[in-house]
C-alpha positions as CSV (number, residue, x, y, z in Angstrom):
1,X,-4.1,-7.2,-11.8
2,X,-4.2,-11.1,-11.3
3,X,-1.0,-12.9,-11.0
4,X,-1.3,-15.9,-13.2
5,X,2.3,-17.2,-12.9
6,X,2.7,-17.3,-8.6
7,X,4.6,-18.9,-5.9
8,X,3.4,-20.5,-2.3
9,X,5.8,-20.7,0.4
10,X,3.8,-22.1,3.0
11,X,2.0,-25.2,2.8
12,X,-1.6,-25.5,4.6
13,X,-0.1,-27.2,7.2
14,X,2.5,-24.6,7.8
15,X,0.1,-21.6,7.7
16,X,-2.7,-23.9,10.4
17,X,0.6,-23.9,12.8
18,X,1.0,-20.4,12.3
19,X,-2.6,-19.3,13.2
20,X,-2.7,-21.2,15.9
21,X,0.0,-20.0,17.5
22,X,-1.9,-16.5,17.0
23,X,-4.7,-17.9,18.9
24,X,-2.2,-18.8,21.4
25,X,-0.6,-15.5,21.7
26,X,-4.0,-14.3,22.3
27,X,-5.5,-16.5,24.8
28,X,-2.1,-17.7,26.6
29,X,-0.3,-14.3,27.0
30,X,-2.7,-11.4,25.8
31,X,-2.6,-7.9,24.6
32,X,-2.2,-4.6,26.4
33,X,-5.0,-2.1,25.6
34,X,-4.6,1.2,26.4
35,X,-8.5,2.7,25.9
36,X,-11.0,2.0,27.8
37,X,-14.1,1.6,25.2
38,X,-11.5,-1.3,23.6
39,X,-11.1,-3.1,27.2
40,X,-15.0,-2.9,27.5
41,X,-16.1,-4.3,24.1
42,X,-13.3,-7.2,24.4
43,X,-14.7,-7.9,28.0
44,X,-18.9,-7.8,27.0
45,X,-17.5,-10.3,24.1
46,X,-16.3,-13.0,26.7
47,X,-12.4,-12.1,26.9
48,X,-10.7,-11.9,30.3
49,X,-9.3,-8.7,30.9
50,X,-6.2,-8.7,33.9
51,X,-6.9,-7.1,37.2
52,X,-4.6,-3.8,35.7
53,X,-7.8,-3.5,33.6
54,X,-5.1,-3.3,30.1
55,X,-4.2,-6.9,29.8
56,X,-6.8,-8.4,27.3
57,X,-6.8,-12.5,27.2
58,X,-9.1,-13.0,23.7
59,X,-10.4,-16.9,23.4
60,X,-9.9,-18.1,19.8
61,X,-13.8,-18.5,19.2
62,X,-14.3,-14.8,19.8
63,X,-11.2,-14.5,17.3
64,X,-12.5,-16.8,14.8
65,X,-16.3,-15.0,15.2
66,X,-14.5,-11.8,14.1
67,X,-12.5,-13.1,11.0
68,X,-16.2,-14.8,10.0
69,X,-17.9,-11.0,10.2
70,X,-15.2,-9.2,8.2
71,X,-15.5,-8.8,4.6
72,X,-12.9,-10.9,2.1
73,X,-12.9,-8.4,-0.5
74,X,-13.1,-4.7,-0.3
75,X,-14.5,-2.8,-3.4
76,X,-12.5,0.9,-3.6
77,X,-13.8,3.5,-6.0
78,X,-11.9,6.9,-7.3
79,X,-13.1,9.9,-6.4
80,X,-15.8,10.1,-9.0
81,X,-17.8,6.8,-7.3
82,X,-16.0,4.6,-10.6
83,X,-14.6,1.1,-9.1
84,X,-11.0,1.4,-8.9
85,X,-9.7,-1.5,-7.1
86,X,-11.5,-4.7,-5.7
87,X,-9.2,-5.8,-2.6
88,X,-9.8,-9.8,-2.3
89,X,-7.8,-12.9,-3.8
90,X,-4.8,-12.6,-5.9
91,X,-5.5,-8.7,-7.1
92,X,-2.9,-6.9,-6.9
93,X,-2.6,-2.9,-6.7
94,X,0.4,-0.8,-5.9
95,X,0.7,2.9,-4.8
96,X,3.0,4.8,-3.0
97,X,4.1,5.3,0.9
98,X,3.5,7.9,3.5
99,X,5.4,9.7,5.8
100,X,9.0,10.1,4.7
101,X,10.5,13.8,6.5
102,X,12.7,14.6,3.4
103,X,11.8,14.6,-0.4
104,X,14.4,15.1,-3.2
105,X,13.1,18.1,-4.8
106,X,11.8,17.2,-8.2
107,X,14.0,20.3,-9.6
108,X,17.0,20.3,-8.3
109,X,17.5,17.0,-6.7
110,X,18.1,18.5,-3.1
111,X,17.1,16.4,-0.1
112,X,15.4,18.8,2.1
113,X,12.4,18.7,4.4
114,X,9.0,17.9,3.1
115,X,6.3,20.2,2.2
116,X,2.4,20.4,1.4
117,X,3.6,20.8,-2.5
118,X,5.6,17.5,-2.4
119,X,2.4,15.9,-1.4
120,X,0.5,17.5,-4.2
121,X,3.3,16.5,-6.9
122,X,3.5,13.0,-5.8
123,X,-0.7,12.6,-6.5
124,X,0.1,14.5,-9.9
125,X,2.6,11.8,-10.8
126,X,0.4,9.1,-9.2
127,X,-2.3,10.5,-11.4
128,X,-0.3,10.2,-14.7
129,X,1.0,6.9,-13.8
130,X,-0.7,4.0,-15.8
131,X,0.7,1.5,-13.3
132,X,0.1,3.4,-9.8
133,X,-3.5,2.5,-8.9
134,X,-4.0,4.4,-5.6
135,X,-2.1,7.8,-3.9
136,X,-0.3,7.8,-0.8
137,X,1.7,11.4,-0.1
138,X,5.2,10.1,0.3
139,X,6.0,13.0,3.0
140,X,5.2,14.1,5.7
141,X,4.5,17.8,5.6
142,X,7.0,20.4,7.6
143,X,5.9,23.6,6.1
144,X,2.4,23.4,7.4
145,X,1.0,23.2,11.2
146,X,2.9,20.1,12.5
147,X,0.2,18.4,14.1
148,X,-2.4,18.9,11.2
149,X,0.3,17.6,8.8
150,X,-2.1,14.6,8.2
151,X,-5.0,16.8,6.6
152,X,-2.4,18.9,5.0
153,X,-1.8,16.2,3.1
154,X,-5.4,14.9,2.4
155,X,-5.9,18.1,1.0
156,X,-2.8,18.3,-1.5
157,X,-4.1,14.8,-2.6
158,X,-7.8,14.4,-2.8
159,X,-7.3,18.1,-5.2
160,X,-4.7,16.5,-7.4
161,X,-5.9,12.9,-8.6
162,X,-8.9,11.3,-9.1
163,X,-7.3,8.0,-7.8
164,X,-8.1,6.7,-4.7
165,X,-6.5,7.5,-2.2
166,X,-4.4,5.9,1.3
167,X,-3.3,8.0,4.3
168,X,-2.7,8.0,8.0
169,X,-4.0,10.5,11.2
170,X,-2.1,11.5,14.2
171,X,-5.1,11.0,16.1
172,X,-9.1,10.4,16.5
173,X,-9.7,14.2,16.2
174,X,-7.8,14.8,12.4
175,X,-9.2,11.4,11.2
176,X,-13.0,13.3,11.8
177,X,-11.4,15.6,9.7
178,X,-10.1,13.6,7.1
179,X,-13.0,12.3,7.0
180,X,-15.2,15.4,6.4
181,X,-13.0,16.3,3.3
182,X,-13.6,13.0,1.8
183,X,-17.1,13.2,2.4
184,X,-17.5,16.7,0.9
185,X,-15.6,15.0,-2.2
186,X,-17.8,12.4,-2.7
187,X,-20.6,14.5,-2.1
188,X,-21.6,13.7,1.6
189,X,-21.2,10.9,4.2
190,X,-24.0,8.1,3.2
191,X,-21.5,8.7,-0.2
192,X,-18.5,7.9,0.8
193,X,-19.4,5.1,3.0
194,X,-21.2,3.6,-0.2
195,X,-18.5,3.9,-2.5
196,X,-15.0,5.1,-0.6
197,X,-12.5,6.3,-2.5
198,X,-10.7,6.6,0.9
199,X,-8.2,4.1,2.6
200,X,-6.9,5.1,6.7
201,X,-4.0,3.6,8.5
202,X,-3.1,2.8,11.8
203,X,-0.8,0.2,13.9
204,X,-0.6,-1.7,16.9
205,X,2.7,-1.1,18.7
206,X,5.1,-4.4,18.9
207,X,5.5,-6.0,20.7
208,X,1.7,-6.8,21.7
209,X,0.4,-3.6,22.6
210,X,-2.3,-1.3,21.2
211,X,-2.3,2.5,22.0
212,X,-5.0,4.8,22.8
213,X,-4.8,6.9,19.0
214,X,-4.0,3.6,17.3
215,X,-7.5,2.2,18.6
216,X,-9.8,5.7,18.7
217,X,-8.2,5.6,14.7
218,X,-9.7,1.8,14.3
219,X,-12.9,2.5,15.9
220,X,-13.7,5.9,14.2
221,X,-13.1,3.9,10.5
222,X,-15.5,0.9,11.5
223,X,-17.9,3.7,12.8
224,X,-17.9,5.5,9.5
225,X,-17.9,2.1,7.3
226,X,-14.2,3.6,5.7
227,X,-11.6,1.0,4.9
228,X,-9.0,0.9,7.6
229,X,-5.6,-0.8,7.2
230,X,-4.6,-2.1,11.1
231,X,-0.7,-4.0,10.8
232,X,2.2,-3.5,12.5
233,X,5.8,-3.0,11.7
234,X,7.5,-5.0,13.5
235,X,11.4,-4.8,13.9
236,X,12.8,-8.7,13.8
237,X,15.2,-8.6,16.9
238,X,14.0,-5.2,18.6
239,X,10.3,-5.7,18.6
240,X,9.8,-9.3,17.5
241,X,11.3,-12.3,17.0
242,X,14.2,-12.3,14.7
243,X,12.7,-15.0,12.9
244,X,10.6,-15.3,10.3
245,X,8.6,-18.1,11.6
246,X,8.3,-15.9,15.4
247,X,7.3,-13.0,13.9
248,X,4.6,-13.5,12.0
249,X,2.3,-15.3,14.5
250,X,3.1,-12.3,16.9
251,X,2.7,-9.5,14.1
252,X,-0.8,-11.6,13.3
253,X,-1.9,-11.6,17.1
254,X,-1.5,-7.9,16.6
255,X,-3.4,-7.7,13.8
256,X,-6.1,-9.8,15.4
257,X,-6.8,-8.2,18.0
258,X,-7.6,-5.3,16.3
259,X,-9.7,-7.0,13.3
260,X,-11.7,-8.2,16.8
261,X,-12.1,-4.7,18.3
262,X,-13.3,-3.3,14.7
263,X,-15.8,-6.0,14.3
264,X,-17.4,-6.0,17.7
265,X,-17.9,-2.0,16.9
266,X,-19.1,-2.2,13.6
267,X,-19.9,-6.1,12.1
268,X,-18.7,-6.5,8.8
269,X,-16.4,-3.5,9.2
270,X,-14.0,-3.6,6.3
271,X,-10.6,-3.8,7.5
272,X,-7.2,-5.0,5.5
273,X,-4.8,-6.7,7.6
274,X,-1.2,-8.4,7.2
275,X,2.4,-9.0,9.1
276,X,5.3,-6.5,7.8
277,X,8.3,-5.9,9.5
278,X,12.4,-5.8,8.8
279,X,15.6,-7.6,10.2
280,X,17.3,-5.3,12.6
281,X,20.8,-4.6,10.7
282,X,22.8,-5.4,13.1
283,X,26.0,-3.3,11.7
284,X,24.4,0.1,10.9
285,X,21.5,-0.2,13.5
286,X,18.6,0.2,10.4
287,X,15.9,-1.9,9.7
288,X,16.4,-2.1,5.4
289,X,12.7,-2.0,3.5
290,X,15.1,-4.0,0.4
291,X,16.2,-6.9,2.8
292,X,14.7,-10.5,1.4
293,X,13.2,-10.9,5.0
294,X,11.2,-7.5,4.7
295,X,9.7,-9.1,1.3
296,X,9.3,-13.1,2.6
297,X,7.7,-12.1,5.9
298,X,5.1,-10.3,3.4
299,X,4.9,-13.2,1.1
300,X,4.1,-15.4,4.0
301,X,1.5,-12.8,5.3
302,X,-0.1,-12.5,2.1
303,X,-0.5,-16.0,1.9
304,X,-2.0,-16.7,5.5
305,X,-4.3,-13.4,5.0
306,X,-5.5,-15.5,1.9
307,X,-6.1,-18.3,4.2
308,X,-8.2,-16.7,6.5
309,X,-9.9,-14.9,4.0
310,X,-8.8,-11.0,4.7
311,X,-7.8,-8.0,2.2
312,X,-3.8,-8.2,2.5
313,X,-1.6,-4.6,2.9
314,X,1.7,-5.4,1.5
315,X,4.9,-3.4,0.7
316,X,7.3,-3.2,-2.5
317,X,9.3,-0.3,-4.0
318,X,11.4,0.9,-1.6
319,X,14.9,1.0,-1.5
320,X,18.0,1.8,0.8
321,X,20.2,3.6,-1.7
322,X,20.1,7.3,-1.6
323,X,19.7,7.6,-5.8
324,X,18.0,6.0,-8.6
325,X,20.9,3.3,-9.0
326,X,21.7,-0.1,-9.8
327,X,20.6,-1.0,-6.1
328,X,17.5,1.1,-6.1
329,X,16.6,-1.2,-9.5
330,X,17.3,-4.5,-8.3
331,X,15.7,-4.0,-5.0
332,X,12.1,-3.1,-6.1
333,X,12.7,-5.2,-9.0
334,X,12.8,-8.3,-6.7
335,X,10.2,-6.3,-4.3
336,X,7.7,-6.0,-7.2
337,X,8.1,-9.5,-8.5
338,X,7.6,-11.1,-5.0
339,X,4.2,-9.3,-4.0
340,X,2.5,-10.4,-7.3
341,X,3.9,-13.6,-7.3
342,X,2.5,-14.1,-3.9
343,X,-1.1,-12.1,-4.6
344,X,-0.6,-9.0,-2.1
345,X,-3.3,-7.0,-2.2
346,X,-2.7,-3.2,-1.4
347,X,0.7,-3.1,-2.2
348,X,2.5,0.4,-0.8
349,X,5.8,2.3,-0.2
350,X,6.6,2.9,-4.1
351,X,9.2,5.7,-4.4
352,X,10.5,5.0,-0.7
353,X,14.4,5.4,-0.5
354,X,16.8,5.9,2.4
355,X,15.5,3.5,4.8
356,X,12.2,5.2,4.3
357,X,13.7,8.9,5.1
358,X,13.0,9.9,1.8
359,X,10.8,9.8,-1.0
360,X,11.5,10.7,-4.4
361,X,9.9,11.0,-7.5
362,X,11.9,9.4,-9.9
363,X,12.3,6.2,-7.6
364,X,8.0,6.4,-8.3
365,X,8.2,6.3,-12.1
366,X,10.9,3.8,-12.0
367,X,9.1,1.8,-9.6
368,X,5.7,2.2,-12.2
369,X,7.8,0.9,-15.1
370,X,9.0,-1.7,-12.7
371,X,6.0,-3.1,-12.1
372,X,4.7,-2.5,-15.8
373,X,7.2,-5.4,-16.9
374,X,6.9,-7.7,-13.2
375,X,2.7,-7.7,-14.8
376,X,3.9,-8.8,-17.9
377,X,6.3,-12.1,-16.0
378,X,3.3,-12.7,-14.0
379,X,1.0,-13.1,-16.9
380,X,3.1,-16.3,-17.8
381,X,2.3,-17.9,-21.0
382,X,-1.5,-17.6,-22.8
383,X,-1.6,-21.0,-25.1
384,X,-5.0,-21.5,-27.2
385,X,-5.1,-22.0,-30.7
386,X,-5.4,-18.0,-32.2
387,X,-1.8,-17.7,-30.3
388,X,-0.4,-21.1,-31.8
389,X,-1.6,-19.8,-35.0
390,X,-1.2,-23.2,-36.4
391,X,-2.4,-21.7,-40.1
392,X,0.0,-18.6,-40.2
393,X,2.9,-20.9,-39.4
394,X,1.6,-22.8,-42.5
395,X,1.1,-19.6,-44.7
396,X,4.6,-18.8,-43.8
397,X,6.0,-22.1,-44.5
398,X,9.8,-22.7,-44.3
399,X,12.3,-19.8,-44.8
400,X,9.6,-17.0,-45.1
401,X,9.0,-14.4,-42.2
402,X,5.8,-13.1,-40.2
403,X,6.2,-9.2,-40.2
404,X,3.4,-8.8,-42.5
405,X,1.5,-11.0,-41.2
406,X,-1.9,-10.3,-39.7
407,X,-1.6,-12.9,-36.7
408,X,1.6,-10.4,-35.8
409,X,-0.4,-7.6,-35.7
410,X,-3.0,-8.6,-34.0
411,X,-0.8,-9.6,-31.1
412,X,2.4,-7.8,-31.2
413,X,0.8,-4.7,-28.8
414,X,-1.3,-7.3,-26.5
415,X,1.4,-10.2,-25.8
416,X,4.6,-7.8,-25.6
417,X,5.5,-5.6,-22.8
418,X,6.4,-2.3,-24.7
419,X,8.6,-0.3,-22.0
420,X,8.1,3.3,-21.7
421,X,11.8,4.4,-20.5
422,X,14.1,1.1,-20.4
423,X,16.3,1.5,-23.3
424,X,16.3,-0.8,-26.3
425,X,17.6,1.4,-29.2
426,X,20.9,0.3,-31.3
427,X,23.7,1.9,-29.2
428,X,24.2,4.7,-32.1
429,X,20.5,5.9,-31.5
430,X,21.0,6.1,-27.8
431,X,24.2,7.7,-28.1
432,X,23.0,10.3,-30.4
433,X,20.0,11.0,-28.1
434,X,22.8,12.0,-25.2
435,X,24.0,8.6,-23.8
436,X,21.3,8.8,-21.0
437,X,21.2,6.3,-18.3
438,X,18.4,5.3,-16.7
439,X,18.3,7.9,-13.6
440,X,18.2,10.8,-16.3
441,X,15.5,8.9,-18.4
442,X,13.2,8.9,-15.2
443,X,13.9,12.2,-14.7
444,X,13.0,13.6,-17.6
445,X,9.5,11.5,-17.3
446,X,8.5,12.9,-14.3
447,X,9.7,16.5,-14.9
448,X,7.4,16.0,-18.3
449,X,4.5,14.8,-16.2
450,X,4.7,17.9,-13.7
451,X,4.9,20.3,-16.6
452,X,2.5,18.5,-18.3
453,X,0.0,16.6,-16.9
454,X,-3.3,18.0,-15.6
455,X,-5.6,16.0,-13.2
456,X,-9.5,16.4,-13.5
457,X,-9.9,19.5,-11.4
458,X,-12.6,19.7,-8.2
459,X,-15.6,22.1,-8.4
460,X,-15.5,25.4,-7.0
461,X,-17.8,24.3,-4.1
462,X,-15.8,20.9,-3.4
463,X,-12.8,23.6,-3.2
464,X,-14.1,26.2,-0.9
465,X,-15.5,22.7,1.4
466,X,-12.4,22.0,1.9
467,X,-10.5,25.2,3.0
468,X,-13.5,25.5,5.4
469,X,-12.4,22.2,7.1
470,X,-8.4,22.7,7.2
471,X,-9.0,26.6,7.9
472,X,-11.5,25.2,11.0
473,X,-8.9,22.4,12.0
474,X,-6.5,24.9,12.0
475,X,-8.8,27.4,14.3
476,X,-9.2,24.1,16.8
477,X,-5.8,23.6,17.5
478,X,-4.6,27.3,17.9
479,X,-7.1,27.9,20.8
């Protein structure tokens, strides 16, 4: 979706400034890299690595080389090889987050530790969802083999939506892996590296440091040609500055430096970058997903991503609160709103609540009607003459009415946002329906999609592909 009606908060000027100082942090004080093959491949390309052989000095033309090789849009497909989301300019996608330990149960509304089946109902929902463009797994799995909890959750999701689909590794090993399964989905390797359906994470670790799995991650998806998201998350006053206007250069550096090592393996390697990070609360300690920093720091970073001509990974729809409340609502509300507005591209972390402790699946279909009304604001106002409708207002004339007029039907489904949950009955219709509010509305959505809906199921070969590779990747880490 393309945000007609957006905002700029930077002006060139202010965005040159902030590159630059990138550059600076580069060149001027450098980046610890902590593999080897990294330290090489920066060195060959004419950076100055430090006598401790992990401080990296990287010159701005090697820099500027490296953002001219990467790709400004990334076309994503579904898991059939259909186009699904083209990742450049102002188009906007949203999908869930990863990695939260607890889930509300979908049944009972117990927060408890996440499993394999939380995963697999959260690609159901995603897959129902008209709104949710892309599945990430909103947990990470505890009833499963901790440190294959990645694939785990691969596997729950690439056999329960035909959406493409976002996810992280724990390391170079389960990303092969992850790999493999998409590959046997898309029916082989030369596939899915034509049309990926397949989107991998990984982070540098503020403040200017890059770790050995972060960069064997990077490396591996510009080997295989897969889509690889490479940003921080930066803490404002822990592991940045607690500015807005310190942090994103350094959070940029970071993501840099990375863009850099991903091109030099693999020219032209598609890679998504941006600057996200959170105020450090400084009365309960947490870093708040809902504060306006966490979303203006992104606004910003879409905006200078934009600039230098880079796929942008931003975040909206997660909230603090610990229910589907009035907090919950305003919080993504304004989350939503902001990231079209300011034409973020890969936009993640719907149905994230509790500082990001806990995903839930109601906060999801909120979040999807959310962001079914924040399309219709950012649409803004379509003015040509079949709107005007210069010659029904005539027809009508004075005192007369337009409910039976064609020019109303022809526009009353495309130019009004029809919600799906929100209530707009007289109060004796809503009454007589039970008085719900909204948490009970979304509740009863998503209960009817998990009862209900049925994603496009994987052939019996595809199936038995992948319990070959989690039954081996199981087998390799018992030995």
């Amino acid at each position: 979706m393309i945000s007609n009606f957006h905002f700029e908060i930077l002006t060139d000027a202010q965005k040159e400034k902030l590159v630059d100082t990138a550059y600076r942090i580069m060149e001027e004080i450098g980046m610890n890299i902590h593999l080897p093959e990294a330290v090489e491949l920066l060195r060959k390309a004419g950076c100055n690595v430090a006598e401790d052989g992990i401080r990296v000095y990287i010159p701005r033309d090697v820099t500027k080389k490296a953002i001219d090789s990467a790709p400004a849009g990334i076309q994503i497909y579904d898991r059939n090889g259909k186009e699904a989301m083209l990742l450049e300019g102002r188009n906007s996608y949203f999908g869930p987050g990863p990695t939260c330990p607890y889930f509300y149960d979908p049944q009972t509304g117990e927060r408890r530790p996440s499993t394999k089946q939380d995963a697999a109902d959260t690609a159901k929902v995603c897959d129902a969802l008209p709104n949710i463009d892309y599945v990430m797994s909103l947990v990470m799995v505890g009833d499963q083999t901790d440190v294959l909890a990645d694939i785990h959750e691969v596997d729950a999701m690439v056999r329960n939506s035909t959406k493409p689909i976002c996810t992280w590794a724990f390391n170079a090993a389960n990303m092969e892996n992850l790999f493999q399964m998409c590959a046997a989905v898309a029916g082989g390797e030369k596939e899915l590296r034509e049309k990926p359906f397949l989107i991998v994470y990984s982070e540098p670790t503020s403040p200017l440091s890059h770790g050995k799995d972060a960069l064997e991650k990077l490396i591996i998806a510009a080997k295989y040609g897969v889509p690889c998201i490479y940003t921080p998350g930066m803490i404002f006053g822990g592991t940045a500055p607690m500015t807005i206007a310190g942090a994103l250069p350094q959070g940029l550096a970071e993501f840099l430096t990375g863009l850099v090592i991903a091109q030099l393996v693999a020219p032209g390697a598609p890679i998504i970058g941006g600057t996200s990070g959170s105020p450090l609360d400084m009365k309960t300690m947490q870093t708040p997903y809902g504060s306006p920093e966490c979303s203006l720091i992104l606004a910003a970073s879409n905006e200078v991503m934009r600039y230098l001509g880079i796929p942008s990974f931003d975040m909206a729809g997660a909230t603090e609160s610990k229910k589907v409340d009035a907090q919950s609502g305003a919080e993504i509300a304004m989350e939503i709103l902001i990231s079209l507005q300011s034409g973020g591209n890969l936009i993640h972390d719907c149905g994230f609540m509790d500082v990001g402790i806990t995903g839930s699946l109601d906060q999801l279909v909120l979040c999807d009607e959310v962001i079914g009304m924040a399309k219709r604001y950012c649409q803004s106002v379509a003015v040509d003459d079949d709107r005007i409708g210069f010659d029904t207002i005539k027809a009508v004339g004075p005192g007369g009415n337009y409910l039976s007029e064609e020019h109303t039907f022809q526009y009353f489904r495309s130019d009004i946002w029809t919600p799906t949950i929100m209530e707009r009955r007289a109060y004796e219709g809503w009454a007589a329906d039970g008085s719900k509010d909204m948490a009970q509305r979304v509740h009863e959505k998503m209960i009817e999609i998990l009862e209900s809906h049925a994603p496009e199921a994987l052939s019996d070969d595809v199936l038995k592909q992948l319990d070959d590779i989690v039954a081996a990747a199981e087998a390799r880490v018992s030995k």
